[in-house]
N, C-alpha and C positions, 0 to 999 in steps of 0.2 A: 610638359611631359609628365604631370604627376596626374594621370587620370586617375578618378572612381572608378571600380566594376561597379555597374549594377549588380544590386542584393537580390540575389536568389529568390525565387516566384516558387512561392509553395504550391504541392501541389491541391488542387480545388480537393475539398471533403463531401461525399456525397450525404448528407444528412438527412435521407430517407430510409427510413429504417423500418419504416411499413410490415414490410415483409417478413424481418428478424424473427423469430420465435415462433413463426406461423407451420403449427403442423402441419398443414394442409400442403406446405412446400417441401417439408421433409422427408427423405424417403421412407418408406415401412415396410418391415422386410417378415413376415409372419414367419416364418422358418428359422428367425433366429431368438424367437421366443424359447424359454428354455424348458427342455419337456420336464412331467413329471420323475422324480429319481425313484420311487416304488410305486409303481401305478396298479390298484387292483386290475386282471383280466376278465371282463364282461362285462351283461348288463347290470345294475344293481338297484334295489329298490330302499331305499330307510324307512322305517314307517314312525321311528321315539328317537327321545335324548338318546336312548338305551344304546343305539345304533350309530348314530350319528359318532359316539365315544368309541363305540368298538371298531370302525372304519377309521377313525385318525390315530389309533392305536398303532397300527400296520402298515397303512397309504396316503399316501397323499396326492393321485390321482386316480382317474377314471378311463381305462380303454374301452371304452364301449360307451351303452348310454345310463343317464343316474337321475333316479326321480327320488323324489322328498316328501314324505306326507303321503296323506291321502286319508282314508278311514275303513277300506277293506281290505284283507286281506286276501295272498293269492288265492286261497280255498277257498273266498267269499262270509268268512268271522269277521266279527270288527276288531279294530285294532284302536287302545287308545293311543290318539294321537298327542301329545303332551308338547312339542315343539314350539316354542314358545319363543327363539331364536336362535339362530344359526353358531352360535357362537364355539359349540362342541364339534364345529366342523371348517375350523377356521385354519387345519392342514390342507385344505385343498386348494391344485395349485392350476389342475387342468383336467377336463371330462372330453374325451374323445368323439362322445358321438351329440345326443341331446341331452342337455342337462333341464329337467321340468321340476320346478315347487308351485306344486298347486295342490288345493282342497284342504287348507292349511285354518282350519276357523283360530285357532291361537297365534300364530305366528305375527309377530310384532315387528322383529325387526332382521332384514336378511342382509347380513354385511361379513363382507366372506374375503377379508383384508388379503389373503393371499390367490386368490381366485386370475389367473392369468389369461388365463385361452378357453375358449370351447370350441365344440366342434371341430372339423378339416375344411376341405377347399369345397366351397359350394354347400354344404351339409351339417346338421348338427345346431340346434339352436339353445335358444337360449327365453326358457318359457316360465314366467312368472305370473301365475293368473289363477284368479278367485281365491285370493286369501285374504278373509273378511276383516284380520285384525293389522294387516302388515302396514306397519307408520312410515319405514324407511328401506327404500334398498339400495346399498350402496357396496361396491366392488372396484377399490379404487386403483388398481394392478391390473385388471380387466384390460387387454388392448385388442383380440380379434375373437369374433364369432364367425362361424363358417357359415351358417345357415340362416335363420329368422332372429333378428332381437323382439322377443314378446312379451309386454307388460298390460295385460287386462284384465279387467272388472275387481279391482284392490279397491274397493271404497276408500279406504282408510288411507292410503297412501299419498305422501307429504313430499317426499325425500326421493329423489332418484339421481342417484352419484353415480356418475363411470368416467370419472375424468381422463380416465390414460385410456379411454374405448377408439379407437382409429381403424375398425373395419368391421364390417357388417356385410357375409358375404352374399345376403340375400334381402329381405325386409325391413323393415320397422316398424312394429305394429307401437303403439303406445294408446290405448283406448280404453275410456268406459271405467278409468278411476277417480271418479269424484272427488278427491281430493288434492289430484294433485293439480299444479298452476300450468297451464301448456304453455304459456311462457319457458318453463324451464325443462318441460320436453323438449322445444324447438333450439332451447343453447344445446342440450347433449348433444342433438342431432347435428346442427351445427360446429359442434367440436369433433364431430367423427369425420366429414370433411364428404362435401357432395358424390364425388369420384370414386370415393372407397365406399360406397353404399351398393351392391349390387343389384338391387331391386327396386321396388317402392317403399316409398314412406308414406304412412299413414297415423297419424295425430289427431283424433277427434273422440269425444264425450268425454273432456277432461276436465277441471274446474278453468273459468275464465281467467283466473286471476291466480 
């Protein structure tokens, strides 16, 4: 009359944890991105440091669309371009329509540590191209573009960070800058998550390695 219970059978542990951490299973909700709290209204062009200070003076977003650089101005005068990096613009937190830095011959490095959103739903891209000096561009709070992700003909360019990037609501173009490894185009692309890419990808004339 003095039985054992049998000792309690734990329960089995699933030790697959593959999945854990994987953006690609997490939901992402672009709407609950936070908008900018003083956003300038329109489109805007910067052409110097000059501008780039007097814009983070006041805003720290874009309702409309925002270009960077270039070397004419609206009359058709030149402008010197002195932009050398982005760093006088490192209030900005969201451009509403197409945000373009291109025709940049000084431009070294574009890292725009508070850079969140661009574009809306379908629209709005995100175009960095033909800037002869740019070594790096990295935007590491970046998590949706509405329209095209476009990074071509940067010779110079080593470095492309968007590690929080998880939408891309049309493109990707990544082409035609010699210096960078397409190896490490293909992990961003890959960290954005196939599904959340609304378009095509396109990866080619970049360095091999």
């Amino acid at each position: 009359g003095n039985c054992l219970e049998p000792a309690p059978v734990a329960p089995a542990v699933d030790d697959d944890d593959s999945t854990a951490g994987d953006p690609c299973l997490e939901p992402f909700d672009v709407s609950a991105i936070p908008p900018p709290a003083n956003p300038y209204s329109g489109h805007l062009h910067l052409y110097d440091r000059a501008d780039l200070e007097w814009f983070c003076a006041e805003w720290d977003g874009v309702d409309g669309n925002l270009e960077v650089g270039g070397t004419e101005a609206p009359g058709g005068g030149p402008v010197e371009n002195d932009i050398d990096d982005l760093a006088a613009l490192d209030c900005l937190v969201d451009v509403s329509g197409y945000f373009f830095v291109g025709g940049n011959a000084v431009l070294e490095r574009f890292e725009l540590p508070a850079l969140r959103h661009v574009g809306s739903s379908g629209a709005g891209s995100l175009s960095v191209v033909l800037n002869g000096a740019i070594q790096r561009l990295s935007a590491p709070a970046l998590q949706a573009i509405g329209g095209d992700l476009s990074v071509q003909g940067n010779p110079s360019l080593e470095r492309l960070e968007l590690p929080a990037l998880r939408r891309v609501g049309l493109n990707v173009y990544i082409a035609n800058n010699a210096s960078l490894p397409s190896a490490g185009a293909e992990e961003l692309v890959a960290g954005i998550c196939p599904d959340r890419i609304g378009g095509s990808v396109n990866i080619t004339g970049n360095a091999a390695r």
